[in-house]
N, C-alpha and C positions, 0 to 999 in steps of 0.2 A: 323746327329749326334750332330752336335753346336745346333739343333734345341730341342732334349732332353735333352742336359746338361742344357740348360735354363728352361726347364720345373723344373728338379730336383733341380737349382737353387732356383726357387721360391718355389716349395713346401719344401725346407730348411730352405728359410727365418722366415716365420711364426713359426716354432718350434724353432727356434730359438730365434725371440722377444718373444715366450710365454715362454720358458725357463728363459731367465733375467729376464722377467715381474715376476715371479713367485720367481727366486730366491730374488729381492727386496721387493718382498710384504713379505716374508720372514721376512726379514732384518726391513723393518717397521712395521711390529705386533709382533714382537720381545718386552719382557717388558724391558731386558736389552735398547733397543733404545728407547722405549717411558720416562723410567726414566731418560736417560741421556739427553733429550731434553729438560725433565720439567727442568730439572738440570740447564742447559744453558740459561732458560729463567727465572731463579732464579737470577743467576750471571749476567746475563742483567740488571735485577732489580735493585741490588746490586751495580753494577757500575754506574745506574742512580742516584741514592740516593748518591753516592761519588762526584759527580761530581757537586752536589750543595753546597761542602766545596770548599773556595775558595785555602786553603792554601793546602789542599788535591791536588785539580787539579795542583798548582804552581808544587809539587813536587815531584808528578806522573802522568804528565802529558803523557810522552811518554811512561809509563808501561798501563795507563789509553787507550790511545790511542790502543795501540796491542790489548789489552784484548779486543776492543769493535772492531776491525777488525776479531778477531779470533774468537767470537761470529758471527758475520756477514758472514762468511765462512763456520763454520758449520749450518747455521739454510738455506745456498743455499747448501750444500750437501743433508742437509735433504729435502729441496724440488724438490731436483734432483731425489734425490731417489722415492720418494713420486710419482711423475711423471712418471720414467721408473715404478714402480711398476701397472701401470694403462699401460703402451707399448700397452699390448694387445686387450684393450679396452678402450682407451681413453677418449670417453664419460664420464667415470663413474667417472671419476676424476672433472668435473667442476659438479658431483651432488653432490657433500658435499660442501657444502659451508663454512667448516672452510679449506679444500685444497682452494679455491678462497679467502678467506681471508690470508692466508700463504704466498701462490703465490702473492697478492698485494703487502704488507708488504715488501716482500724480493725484487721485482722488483722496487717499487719507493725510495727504497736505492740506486739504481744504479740511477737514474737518477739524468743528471748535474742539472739541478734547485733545485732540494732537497736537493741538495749532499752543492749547497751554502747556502742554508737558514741553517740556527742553528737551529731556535725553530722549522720548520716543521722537522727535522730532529728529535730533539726532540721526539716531536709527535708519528713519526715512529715510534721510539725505544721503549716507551712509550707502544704503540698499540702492540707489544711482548709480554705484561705480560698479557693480555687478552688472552693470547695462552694458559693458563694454565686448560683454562676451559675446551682444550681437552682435557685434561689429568687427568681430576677430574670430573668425570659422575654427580654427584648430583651438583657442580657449575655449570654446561655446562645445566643443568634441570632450574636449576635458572633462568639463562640469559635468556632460553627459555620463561620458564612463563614469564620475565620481556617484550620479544619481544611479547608474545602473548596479555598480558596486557593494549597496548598500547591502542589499538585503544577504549577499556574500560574506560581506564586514561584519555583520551582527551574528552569522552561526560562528564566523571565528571569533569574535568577541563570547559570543556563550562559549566557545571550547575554552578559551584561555581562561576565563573566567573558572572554570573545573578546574583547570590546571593547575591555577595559583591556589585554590582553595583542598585541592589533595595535598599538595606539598606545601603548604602554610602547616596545614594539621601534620604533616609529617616531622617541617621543620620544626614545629612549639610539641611535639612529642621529645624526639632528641636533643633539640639546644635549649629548651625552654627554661630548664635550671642553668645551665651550664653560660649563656648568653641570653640573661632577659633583655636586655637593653634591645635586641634586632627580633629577639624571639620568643618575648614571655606573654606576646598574646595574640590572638589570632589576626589582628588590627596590623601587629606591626609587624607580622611574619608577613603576610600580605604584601606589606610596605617596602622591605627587604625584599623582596623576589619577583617584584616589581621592577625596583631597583637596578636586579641583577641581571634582568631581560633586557638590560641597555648595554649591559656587559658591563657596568659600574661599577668598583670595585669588587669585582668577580676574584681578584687574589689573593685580597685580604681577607675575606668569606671562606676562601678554601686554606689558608694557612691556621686561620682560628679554628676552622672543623676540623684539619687533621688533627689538632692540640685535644681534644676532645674526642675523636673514633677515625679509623681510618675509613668506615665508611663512609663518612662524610664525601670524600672522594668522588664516588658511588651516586651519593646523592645529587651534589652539586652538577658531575657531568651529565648525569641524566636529564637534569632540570635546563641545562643550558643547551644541551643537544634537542629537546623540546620546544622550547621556548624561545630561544636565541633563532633559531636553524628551522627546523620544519614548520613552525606556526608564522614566521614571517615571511618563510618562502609559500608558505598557500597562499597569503595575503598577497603577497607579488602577483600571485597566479589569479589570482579574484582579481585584481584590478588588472593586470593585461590584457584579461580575457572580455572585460567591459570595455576595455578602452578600444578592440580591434573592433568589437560592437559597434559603440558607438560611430567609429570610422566607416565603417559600413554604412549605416543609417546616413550618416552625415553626406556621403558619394552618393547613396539613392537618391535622397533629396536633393542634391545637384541635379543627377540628371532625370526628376522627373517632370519637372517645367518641359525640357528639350524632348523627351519622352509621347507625352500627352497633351495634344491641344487645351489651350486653355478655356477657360468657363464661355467668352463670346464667343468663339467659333466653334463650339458644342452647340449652342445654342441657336447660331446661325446654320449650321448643320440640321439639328432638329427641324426649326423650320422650312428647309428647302425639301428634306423627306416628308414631313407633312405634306407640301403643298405636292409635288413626286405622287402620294399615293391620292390625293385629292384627285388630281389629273387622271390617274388610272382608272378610278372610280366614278370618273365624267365619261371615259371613253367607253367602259363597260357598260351604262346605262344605254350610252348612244347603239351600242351595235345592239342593246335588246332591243331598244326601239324601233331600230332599222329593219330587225328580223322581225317582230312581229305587224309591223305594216306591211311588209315584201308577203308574207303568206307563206304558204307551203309550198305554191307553183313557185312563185318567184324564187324561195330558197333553191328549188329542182334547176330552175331556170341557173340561179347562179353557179349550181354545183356545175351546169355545162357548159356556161360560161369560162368558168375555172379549166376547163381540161384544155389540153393543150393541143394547137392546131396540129393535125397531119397524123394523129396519133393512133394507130390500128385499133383494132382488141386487144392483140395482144401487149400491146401496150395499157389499156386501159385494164385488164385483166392483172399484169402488175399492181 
């Protein structure tokens, strides 16, 4: 008897975490809960931006102070919740990586070394309003392309890097007596064509080389037709090209909720096929059993059983 009450134990528990698990996930794709959260990391905002008046902090300091604990309370309910909402499958909670960004955020608050530094605490509070791009699908698409972008950004950043670094040593070969102050050393020719990829004084650079060679000419449009023009037009094309990405990814994951049944009617699925082939596999035993009591005669018996009245030879010959 104690030994079934524990069996009925545990098969209670599990309907049970999937019950809470399911009334929180509730509670979290609720819109009323999603606007009140953007809410709260609005007013986070807001109290960061107060708190670099100084006379402000002087004289609300202890209203300033609540406000950003009562902030910090609700955004660990919400990741409490967030959390039981996954109860029932756990896993699925560290696959979104803005729940692992959430869960950071709200856990290195509690921590004493944080909790004394000011600026990393700062920081923290700070790294909140990035929360918003949950809550805003076409910013959260942005950031993406920004993150798929990167590894794009850095081979043009090594080309422009080359680039500035041929024509620094080109420019501190030809201007470098002639114009030290922009060009007497590889530091500031650097600096200068840096500069000039903003198109910043790009005509007083070419008015002082013509005084000097008319190749300069030569140089300058080369370096601008580079650098100005084709190195920010790939960059446009790298980030386009993430961003239509990302938009993609972003439309799958819409419609793959509406796509794919979700995890309990998988599972209630499995189940009904389980017991499906349990069944088949009850009625297969029966008919061995059936056959081998009936005998040999009897199988003979039911094969003429089986034929059908009125039927010739030639029918039976079929």
């Amino acid at each position: 008897m104690p030994q079934h009450q524990d069996d009925v134990a545990e098969s209670i528990a599990p309907s049970g975490r999937r019950r809470l698990a399911r009334h929180c996930r509730d509670i979290t794709e609720a819109r009323w809960f999603a606007l009140t959260v953007f809410a709260l990391i609005l007013a986070n905002a807001a109290l960061l931006g107060l708190e670099t008046y100084s006379g402000v902090v002087a004289e609300w300091h202890r209203w300033l102070r609540l406000a950003e604990h009562t902030c910090l309370a609700a955004f660990t309910v919400e990741i409490l919740l967030r959390m039981t909402a996954h109860a029932d499958r756990p896993r699925d909670f560290g696959k979104d990586p803005w729940n692992l960004f959430d869960l950071a955020v709200v856990l290195c608050t509690f921590l004493p070394v944080v909790r004394e530094n000011t600026t990393v605490l700062r920081l923290l509070r700070l790294a909140r309003v990035l929360r918003t791009a949950r809550f805003l699908p076409q910013l959260r698409i942005v950031l993406v392309a920004v993150a798929r972008s990167l590894p794009g950004t850095l081979s043009f950043l090594l080309v422009g890097a080359l680039l500035l670094y041929v024509y620094a040593m080109v420019g501190w070969v030809f201007f470098g007596h002639h114009d030290p102050e922009h060009y007497g050393s590889i530091g500031r020719a650097v600096l200068t064509l840096f500069l000039l990829m903003m198109l910043d004084g790009i005509g007083d650079a070419i008015h002082a080389g013509l005084e000097i060679s008319r190749w300069s000419l030569l140089y300058y449009a080369s370096y601008v037709l580079l650098a100005s023009f084709v190195l920010v037009n790939v960059l446009i094309g790298v980030v386009l090209t993430s961003l239509d990405e990302a938009r993609d990814m972003g439309e799958g994951e819409g419609q793959a909720p509406a796509a794919r049944p979700t995890a309990p009617h998988r599972a209630d699925r499995q189940h009904l096929r389980r017991r499906i082939e349990a069944a088949r596999r009850a009625l297969d035993d029966l008919e061995r059993d059936l056959a081998a009591r009936a005998g040999p005669s009897g199988g003979e018996e039911g094969e003429r059983g089986r034929t059908v009245p009125g039927a010739g030879p030639r029918s039976r010959r079929r």
